[in-house]
ChimeraX commands (.cxc) that place a marker at each C-alpha (Angstrom):
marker #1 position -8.75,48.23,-66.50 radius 0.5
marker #1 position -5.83,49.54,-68.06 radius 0.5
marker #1 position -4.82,53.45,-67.23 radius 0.5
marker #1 position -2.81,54.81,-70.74 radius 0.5
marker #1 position -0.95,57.30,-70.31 radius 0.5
marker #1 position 0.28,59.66,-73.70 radius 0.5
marker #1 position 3.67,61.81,-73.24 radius 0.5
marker #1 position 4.34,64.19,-75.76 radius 0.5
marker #1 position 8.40,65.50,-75.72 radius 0.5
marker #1 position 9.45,68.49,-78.46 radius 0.5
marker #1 position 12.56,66.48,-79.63 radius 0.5
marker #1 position 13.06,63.43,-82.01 radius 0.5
marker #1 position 13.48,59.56,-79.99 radius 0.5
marker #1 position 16.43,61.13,-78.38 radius 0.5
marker #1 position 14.34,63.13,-76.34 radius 0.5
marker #1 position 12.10,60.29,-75.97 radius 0.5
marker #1 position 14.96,57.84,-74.62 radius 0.5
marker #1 position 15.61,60.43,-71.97 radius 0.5
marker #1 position 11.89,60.51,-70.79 radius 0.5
marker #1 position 11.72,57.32,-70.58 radius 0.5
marker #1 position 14.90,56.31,-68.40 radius 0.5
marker #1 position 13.69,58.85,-65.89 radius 0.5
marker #1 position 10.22,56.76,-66.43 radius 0.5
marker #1 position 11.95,53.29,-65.87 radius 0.5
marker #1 position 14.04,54.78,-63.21 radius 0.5
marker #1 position 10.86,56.17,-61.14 radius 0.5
marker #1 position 9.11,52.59,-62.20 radius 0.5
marker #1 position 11.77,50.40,-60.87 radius 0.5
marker #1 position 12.14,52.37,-57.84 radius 0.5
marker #1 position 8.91,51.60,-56.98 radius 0.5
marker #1 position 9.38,47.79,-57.55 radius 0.5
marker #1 position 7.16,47.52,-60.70 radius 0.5
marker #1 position 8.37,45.81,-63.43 radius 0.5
marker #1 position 8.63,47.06,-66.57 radius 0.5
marker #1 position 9.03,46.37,-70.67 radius 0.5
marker #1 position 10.20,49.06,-72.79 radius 0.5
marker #1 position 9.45,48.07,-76.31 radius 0.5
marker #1 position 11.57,49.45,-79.08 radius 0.5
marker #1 position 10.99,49.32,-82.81 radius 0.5
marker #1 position 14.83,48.23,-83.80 radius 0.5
marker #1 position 17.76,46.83,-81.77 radius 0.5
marker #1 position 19.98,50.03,-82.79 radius 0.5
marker #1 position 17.73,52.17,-80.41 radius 0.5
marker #1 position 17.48,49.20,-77.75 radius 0.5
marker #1 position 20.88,49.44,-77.91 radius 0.5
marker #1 position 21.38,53.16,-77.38 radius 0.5
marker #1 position 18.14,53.10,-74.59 radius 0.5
marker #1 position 20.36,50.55,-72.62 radius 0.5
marker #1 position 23.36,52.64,-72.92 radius 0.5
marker #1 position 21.70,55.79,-71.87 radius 0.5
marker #1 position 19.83,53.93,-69.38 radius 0.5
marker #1 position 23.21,53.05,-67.32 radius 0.5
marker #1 position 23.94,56.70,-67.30 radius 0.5
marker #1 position 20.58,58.08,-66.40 radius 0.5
marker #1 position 21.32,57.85,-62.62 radius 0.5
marker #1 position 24.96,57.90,-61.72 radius 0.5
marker #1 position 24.67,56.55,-57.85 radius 0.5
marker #1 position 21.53,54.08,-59.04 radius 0.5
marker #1 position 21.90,50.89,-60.46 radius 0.5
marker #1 position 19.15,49.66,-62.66 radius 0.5
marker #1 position 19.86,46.27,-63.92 radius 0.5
marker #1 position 18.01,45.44,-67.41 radius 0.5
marker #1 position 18.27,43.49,-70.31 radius 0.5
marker #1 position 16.65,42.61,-73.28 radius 0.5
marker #1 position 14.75,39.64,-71.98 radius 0.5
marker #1 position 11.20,39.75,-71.30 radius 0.5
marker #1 position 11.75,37.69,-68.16 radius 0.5
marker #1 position 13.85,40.15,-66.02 radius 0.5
marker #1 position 11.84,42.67,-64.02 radius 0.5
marker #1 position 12.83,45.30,-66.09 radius 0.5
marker #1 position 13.14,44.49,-69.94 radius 0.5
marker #1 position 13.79,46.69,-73.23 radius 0.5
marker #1 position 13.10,44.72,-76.22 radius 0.5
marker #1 position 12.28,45.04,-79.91 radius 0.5
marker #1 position 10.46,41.70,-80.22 radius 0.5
marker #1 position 6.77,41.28,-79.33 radius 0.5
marker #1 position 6.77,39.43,-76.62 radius 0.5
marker #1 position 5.57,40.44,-73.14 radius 0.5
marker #1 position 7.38,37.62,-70.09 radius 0.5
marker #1 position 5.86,37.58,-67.48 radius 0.5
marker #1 position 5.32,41.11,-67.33 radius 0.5
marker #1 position 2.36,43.02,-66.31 radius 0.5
marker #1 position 3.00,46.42,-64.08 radius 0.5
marker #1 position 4.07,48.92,-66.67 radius 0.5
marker #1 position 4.26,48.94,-70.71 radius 0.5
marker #1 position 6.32,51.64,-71.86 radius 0.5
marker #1 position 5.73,51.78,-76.20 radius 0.5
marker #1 position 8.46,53.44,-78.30 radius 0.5
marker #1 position 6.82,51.56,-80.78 radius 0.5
marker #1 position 4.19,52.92,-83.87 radius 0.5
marker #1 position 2.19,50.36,-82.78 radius 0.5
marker #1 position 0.93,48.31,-79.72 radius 0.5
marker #1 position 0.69,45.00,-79.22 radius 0.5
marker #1 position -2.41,43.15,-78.99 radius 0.5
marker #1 position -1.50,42.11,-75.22 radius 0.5
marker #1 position -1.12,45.79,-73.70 radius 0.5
marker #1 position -4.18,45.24,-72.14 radius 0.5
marker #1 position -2.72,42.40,-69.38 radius 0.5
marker #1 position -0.70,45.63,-68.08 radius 0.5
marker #1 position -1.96,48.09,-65.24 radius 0.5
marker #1 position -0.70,50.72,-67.21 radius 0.5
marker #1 position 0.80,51.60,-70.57 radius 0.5
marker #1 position 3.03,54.70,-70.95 radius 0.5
marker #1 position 2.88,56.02,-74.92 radius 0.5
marker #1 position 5.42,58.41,-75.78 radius 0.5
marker #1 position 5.11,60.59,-78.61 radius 0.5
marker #1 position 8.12,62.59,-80.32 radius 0.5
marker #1 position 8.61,64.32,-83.27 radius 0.5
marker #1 position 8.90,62.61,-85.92 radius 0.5
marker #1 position 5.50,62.96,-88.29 radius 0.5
marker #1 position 4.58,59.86,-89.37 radius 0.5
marker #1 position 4.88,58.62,-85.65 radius 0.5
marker #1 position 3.34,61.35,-84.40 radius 0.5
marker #1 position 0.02,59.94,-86.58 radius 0.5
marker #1 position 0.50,56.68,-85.44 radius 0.5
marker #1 position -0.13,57.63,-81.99 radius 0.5
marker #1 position -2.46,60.23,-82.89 radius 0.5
marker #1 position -4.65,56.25,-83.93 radius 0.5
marker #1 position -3.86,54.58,-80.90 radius 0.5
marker #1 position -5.51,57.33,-78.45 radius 0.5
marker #1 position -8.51,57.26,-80.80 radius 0.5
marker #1 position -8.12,53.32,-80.44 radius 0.5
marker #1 position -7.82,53.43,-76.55 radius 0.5
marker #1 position -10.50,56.31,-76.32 radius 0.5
marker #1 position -13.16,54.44,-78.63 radius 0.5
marker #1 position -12.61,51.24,-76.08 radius 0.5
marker #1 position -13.04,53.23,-72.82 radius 0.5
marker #1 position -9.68,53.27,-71.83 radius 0.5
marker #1 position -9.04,56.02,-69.30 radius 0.5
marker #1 position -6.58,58.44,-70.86 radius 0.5
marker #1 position -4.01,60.80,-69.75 radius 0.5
marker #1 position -2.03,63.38,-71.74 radius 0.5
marker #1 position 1.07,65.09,-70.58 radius 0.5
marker #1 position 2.79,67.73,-72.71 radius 0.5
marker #1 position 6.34,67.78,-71.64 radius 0.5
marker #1 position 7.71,69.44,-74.83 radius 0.5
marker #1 position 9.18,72.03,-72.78 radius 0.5
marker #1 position 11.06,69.82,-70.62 radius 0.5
marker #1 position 12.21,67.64,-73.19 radius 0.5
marker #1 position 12.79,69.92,-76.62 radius 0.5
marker #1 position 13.95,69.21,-79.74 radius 0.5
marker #1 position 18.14,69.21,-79.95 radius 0.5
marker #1 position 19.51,72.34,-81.96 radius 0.5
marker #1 position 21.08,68.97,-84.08 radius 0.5
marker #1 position 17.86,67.32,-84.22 radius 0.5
marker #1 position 16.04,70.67,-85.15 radius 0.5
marker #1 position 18.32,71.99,-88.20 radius 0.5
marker link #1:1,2 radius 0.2
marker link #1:2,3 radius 0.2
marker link #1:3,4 radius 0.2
marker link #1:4,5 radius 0.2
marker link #1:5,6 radius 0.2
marker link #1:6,7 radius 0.2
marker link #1:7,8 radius 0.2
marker link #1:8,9 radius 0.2
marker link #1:9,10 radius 0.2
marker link #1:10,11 radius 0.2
marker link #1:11,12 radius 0.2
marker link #1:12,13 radius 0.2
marker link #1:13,14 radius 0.2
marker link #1:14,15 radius 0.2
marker link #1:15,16 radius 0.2
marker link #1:16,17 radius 0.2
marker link #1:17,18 radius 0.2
marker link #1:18,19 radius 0.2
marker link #1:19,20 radius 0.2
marker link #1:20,21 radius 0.2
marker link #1:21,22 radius 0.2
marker link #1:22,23 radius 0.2
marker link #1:23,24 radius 0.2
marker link #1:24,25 radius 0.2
marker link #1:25,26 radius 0.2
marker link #1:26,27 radius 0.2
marker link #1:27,28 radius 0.2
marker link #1:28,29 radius 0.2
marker link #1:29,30 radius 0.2
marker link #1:30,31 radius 0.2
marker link #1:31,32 radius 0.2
marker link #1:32,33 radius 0.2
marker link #1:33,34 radius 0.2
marker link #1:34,35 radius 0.2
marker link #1:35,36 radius 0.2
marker link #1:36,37 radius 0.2
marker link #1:37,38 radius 0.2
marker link #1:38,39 radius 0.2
marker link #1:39,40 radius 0.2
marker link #1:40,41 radius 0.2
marker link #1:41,42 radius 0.2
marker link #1:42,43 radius 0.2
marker link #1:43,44 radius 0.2
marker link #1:44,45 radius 0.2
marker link #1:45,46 radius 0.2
marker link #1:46,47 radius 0.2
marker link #1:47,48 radius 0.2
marker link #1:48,49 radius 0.2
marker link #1:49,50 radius 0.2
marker link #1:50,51 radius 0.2
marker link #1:51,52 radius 0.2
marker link #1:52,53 radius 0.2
marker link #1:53,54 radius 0.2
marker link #1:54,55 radius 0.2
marker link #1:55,56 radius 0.2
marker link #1:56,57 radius 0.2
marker link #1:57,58 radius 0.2
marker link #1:58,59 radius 0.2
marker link #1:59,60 radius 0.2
marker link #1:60,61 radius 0.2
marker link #1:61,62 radius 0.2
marker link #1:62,63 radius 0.2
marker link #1:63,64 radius 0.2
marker link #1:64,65 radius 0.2
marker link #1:65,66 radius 0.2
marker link #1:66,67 radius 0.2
marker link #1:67,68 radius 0.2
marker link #1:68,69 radius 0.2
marker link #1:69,70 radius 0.2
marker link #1:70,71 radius 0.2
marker link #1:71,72 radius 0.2
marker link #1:72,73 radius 0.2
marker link #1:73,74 radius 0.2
marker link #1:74,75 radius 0.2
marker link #1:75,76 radius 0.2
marker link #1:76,77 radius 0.2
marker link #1:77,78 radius 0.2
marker link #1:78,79 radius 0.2
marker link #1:79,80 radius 0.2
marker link #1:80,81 radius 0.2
marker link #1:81,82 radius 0.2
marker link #1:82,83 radius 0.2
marker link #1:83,84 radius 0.2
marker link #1:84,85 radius 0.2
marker link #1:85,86 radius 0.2
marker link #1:86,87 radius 0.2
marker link #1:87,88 radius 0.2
marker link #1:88,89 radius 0.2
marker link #1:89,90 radius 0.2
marker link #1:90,91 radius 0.2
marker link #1:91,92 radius 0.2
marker link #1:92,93 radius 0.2
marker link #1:93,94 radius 0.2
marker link #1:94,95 radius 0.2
marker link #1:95,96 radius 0.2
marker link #1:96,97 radius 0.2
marker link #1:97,98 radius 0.2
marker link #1:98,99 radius 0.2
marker link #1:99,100 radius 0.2
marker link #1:100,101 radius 0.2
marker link #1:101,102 radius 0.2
marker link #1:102,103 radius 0.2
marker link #1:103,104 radius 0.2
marker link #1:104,105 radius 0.2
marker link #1:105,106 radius 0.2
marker link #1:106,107 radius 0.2
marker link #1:107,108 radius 0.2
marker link #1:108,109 radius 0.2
marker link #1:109,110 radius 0.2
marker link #1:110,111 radius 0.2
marker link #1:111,112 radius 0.2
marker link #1:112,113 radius 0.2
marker link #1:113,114 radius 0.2
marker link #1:114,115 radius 0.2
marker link #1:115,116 radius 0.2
marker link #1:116,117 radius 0.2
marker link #1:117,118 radius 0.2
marker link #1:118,119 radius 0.2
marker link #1:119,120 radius 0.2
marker link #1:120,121 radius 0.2
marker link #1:121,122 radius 0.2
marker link #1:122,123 radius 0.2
marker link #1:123,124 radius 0.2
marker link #1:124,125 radius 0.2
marker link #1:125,126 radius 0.2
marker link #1:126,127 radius 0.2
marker link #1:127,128 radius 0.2
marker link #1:128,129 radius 0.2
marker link #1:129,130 radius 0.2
marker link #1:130,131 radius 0.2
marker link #1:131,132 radius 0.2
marker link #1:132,133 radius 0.2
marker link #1:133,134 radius 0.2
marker link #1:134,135 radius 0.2
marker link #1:135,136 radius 0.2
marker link #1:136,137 radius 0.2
marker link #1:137,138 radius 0.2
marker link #1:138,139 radius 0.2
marker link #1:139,140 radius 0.2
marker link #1:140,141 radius 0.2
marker link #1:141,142 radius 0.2
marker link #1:142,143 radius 0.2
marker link #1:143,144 radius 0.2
marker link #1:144,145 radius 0.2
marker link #1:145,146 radius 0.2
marker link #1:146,147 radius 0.2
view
């Protein structure tokens, strides 16, 4: 079954973007391929770019095709993927459930914030196991993002 996994960060999907490259970075270093979906191409855009500079020594090759082992993409499709489903996304595809684990990241913006706040009561009502990780500390709002 399908382990889901909620991280909360203090900032807006800046701080988000920076969770998850260290999250794709950890992901790929353990071989596991993985599909970051986005909601527009602007932020695939800016993911990729920070992405390249998330690990100066590391190379982490990506694109935004589902096929390649590590994808971020704003269209609904999942390749051949199936490891790891990181969702930037208000909403999740029906398919999440051919992953071995999904990764939900929660910033915060409001409206987003009750989007997710659905989806655990989706995955909880189904018997999904559920994790929750607070790391609002580590990744806080900008003093930009917060005036």
């Amino acid at each position: 079954m399908t382990s889901i996994s909620f991280y909360k960060v203090g900032g807006d999907h800046t701080a988000a973007a920076a969770l998850v490259c260290q999250l794709i970075f950890k992901a790929h270093q353990r071989g596991q391929q993985v599909l970051c979906l986005v909601e527009r191409d602007d932020q695939l855009e800016a993911l990729s770019e920070q992405l390249w500079a998330v690990e100066p020594q590391a190379f982490v090759a990506h694109s935004n095709d589902s096929s390649d082992p590590v994808a971020i993409s704003a269209a609904l499709e999942p390749g051949d993927h199936h490891d790891l489903l990181i969702n930037l996304r208000g909403d999740t595809p029906n398919w999440f459930s051919r992953f071995q684990r999904v990764i939900e990241v929660i910033h915060s913006e409001p409206g987003y914030q009750q989007a997710k706040r659905d989806r655990f009561a989706f995955y909880k009502q189904r018997g999904y196991p559920l994790e929750f990780h607070d790391l609002s500390a580590k990744f806080p709002a900008t003093e930009q993002a917060a005036q």
